[in-house]
N, C-alpha and C positions, 0 to 999 in steps of 0.2 A: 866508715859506713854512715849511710845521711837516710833520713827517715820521714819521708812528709804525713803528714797526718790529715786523715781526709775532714778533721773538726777541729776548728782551735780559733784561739779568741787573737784578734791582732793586738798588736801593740797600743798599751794605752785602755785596753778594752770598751774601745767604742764600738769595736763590733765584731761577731762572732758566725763564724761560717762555718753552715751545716752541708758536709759534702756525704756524708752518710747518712744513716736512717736517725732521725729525732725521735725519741718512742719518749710517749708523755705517761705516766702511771695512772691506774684508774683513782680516782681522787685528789689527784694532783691538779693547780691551776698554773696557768698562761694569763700575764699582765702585760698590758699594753697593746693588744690588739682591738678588731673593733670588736661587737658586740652578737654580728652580723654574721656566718661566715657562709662564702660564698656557694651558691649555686650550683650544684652538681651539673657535670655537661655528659657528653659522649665519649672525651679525652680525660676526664679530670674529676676526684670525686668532689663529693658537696658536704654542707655542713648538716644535712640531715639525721638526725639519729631518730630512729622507731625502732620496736619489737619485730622481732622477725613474723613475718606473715603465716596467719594461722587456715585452717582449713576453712573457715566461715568467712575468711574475708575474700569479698568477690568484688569490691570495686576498686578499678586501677586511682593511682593517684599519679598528678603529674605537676612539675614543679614551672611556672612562667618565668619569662625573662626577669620578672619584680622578686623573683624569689620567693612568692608564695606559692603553697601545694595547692591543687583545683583536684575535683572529683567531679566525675561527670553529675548531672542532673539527676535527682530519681523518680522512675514515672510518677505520674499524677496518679493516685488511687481516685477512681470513681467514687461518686457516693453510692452506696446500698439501700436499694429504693425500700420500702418499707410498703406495708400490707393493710388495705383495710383491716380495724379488726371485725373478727368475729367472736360475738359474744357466745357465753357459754353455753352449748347446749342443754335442753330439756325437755329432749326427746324423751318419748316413753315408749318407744316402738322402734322397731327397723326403719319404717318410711321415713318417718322424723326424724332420726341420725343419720339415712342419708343424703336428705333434704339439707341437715345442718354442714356437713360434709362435703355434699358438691357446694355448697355455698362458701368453703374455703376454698375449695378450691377455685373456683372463680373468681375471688379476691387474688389469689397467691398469681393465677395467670395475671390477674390483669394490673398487677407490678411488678410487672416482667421477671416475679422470681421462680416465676414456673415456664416452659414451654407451653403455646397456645393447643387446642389439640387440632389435628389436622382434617 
């Protein structure tokens, strides 16, 4: 009976073929490779390792021909226009709080953080 073995070191041991699965241990290292490892494709995986994806994470990442990850852009946030001020009222009456009051409000319209009225 004759038996080949799908792993075994040739003669000499200058080199060693892996015709089965190679399982490397968590904490275990690999010497003499590059430092690199290659690029995931659509055939073949990559040297990428991350956490598995959480519920908050919403942008795709994707890896270029150079082997670095890219994420898309993230918008521009506008600037937040800001308000004349208005100083404290010292009204002593209804008319003069609301004198003071559409006077905010007419600031607040008019940077643009209010609707104009129609």
């Amino acid at each position: 009976m004759s038996y080949n073995a799908k792993n075994y070191t040739e003669q000499g041991g200058e080199k060693t073929v892996i015709g089965g699965t190679l399982e490397i241990k968590e904490g275990a290292s690999v010497t003499g490779l590059t430092s690199t490892a290659a690029p995931a494709s659509e055939t073949a995986l990559g040297g990428v390792k991350a956490a598995a994806k959480e519920v908050t994470d919403t942008v795709p990442v994707k890896i270029g021909e150079d082997g670095i990850l890219y994420v898309p852009a993230y918008p521009v946030v506008p600037e937040i226009p800001t308000a004349a001020n208005q100083v404290a009222s010292i009204a002593t009456d209804a008319t003069g709080l609301v004198t003071d009051f559409n006077a905010l409000l007419a600031k607040l319209k008019a940077a643009g953080l209010m609707v104009a009225d129609e």
